[in-house]
N, C-alpha and C positions, 0 to 999 in steps of 0.2 A: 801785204794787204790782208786785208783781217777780215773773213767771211762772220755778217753776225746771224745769227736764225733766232726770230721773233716763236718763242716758246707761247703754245696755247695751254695754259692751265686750267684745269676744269674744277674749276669750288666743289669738293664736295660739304655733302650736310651729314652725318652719322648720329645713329641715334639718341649719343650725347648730345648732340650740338641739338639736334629737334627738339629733344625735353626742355631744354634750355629754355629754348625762344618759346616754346609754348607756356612754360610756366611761367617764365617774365613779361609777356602779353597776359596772360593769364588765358587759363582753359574755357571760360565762357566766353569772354571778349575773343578768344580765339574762332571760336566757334558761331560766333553771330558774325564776322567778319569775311569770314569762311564760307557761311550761307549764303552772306552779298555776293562773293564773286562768284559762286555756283550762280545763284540766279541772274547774274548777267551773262554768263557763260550762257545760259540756255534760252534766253533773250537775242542771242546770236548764233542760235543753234544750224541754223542753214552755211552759215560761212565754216565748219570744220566739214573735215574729211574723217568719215566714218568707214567704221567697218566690223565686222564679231568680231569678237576676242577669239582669237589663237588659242585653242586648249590642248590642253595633250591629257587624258585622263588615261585612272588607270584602278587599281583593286583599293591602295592607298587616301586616292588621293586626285586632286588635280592642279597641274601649273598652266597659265596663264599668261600671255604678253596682250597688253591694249595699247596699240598705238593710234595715234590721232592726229590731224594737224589744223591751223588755220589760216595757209598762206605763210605765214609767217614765221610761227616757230611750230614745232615737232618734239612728241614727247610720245613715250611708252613708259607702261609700267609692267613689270616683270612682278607678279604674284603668284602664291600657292595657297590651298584649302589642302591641308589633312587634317582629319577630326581625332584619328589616333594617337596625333601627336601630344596630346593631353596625357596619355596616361604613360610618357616618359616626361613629361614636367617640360614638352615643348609649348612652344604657340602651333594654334592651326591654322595662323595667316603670317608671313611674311611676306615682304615687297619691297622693293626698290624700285626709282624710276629716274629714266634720262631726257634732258630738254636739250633742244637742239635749235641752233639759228638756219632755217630754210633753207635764205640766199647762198651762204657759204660750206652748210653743210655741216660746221663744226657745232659740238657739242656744248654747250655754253653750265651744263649744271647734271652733276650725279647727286641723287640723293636717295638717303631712307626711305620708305614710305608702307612700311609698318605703321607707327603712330599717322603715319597723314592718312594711311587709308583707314583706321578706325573713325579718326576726326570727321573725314570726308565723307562715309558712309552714315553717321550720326547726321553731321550736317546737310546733308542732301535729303535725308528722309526726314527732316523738318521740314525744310523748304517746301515739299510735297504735303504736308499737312497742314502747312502753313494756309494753302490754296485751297484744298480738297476737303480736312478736317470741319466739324463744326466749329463757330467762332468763340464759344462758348467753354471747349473743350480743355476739360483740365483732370483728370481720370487715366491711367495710361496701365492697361494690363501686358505685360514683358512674360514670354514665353520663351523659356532660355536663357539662363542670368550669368554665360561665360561674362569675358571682357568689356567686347559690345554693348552687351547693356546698361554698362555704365554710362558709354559714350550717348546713347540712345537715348537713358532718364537725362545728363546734363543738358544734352541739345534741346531736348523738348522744353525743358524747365527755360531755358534763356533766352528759345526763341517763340515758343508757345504758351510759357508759363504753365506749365504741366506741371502739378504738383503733388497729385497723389498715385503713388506706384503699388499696382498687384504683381508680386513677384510668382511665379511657378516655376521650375527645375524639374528634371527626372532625377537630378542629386539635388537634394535638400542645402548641401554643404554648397554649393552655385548659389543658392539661393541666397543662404545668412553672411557670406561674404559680400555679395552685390550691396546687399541692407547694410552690412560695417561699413562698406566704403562709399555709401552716399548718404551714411548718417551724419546729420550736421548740418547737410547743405539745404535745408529746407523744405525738405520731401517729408510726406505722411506715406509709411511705408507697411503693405501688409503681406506677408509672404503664404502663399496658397497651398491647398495640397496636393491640386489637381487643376489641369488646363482649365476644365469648365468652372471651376471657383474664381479663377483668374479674372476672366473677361466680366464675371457676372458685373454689373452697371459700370463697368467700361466703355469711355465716348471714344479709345482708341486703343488698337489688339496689334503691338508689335512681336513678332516672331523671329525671332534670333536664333535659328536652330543651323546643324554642321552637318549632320548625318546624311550619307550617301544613300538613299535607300525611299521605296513610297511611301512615306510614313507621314499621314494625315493627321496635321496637328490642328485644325481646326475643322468640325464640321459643320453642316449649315443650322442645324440646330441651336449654333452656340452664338451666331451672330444677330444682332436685331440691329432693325432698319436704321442708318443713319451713321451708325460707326465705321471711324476711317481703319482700314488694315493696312497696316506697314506690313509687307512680308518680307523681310530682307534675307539675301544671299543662296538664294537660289539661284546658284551659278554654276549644274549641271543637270546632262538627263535626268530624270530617276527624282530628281529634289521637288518633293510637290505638296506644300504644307497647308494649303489650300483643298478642301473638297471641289468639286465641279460644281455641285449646284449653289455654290456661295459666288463665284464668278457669273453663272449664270444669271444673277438679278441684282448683279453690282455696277456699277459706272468703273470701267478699266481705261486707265491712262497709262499708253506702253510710249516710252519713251523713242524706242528705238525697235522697233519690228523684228527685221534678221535677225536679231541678239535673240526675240523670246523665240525664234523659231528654232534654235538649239538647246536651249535650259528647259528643264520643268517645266 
């Protein structure tokens, strides 16, 4: 008699395989595709099971696990922020994340999620200005020109038609590689020398910054009425690129409460 055992195989995706499918979809089409299912996802925001994110911080650095469900299936992502890791020629985000089938428990998919979470962070903070921005809005001041803001000028360009970019960096050299590798795609590109040259007639002030520390990259002085602030990746104590009195006389949309009662 021949015992057979039914083997559960779990696809993974690795970050060959991700490039792949995102370049053969193509990285805009990826990205406005991207943004539909986020805003349906948040269309059914009451059916998941939330919770903060799990951090474990430390002098470096911090990692991360976010896991979620919705009845159905179950996923976490496993992430890190070290901003140090730049100056050994690392990234300061890596991620993986695993989906899971509810009913039975088994893990149905491992994957990368380095590139999805740059995509996904780009895409998500469209969709937010998508709603919140002016309709008008096509101006877009980048404050911090790592990786990100590449992901950050393409999303905006495909799903908001954002087409002219003020770059600023505390390294110059962030800045003229951001301008090399979104020349071509139809942006009017002007690189700054200073935050407050950045935003000057900017209808939108994205913040892209890493550094663990209080360090106030916009104060209220620099902002005028009506422009939307992306503040992305504030995602510890101490991270606060925002002054108080620019919150104070803003319209704040917090997604999720608990989450900002531990971050910045």
């Amino acid at each position: 008699m021949t015992a057979i055992a039914k083997l559960n195989i779990v696809p993974f995706v690795s970050v060959g395989h991700m490039m792949k499918l995102v370049l053969k979809v193509g990285i805009d089409t990826f990205l406005r595709e991207l943004a539909d299912l986020i805003e349906e996802d948040f269309l059914r925001w009451e059916s998941f099971d939330k919770t903060p994110r799990v951090a474990s911080h430390s002098q470096e650095g911090v990692i991360e696990l976010m896991p979620t469900s919705d009845g159905t299936l179950y996923g976490f992502k496993y992430v890190n922020g070290h901003p140090k890791n730049t100056r050994d020629g690392r990234q300061t985000v890596t991620a993986f994340g695993v989906l899971s089938d509810v009913g039975s428990g088994y893990p149905m998919l491992l994957s990368e999620m380095t590139i999805l979470t740059a995509l996904r962070t780009a895409a998500t903070s469209a969709v937010a200005a998508k709603h919140l921005a002016r309709a008008d809005a096509r101006s877009m001041a980048i404050i911090g020109n790592g990786a990100q803001s590449e992901f950050q000028a393409r999303a905006f360009k495909a799903i908001l038609g954002v087409d002219h970019l003020r770059l600023y960096d505390i390294d110059p050299g962030a800045s003229r590689k951001c301008e090399a590798n979104l020349r071509g795609l139809g942006f009017s590109i002007t690189i700054c020398d200073s935050a407050e040259q950045a935003v000057e007639g900017a209808d939108i002030i994205t913040t892209v910054t890493a550094d663990k520390q209080y360090a106030t990259i916009l104060t209220d002085n620099m902002v005028g009425p009506g422009v939307h602030i992306n503040a992305i990746g504030g995602d510890c104590p101490g991270k606060t690129e925002l002054h108080r009195d620019i919150l104070l006389r803003s319209d704040i949309f917090v997604e999720y409460p608990p989450q900002t009662r531990i971050e910045g």
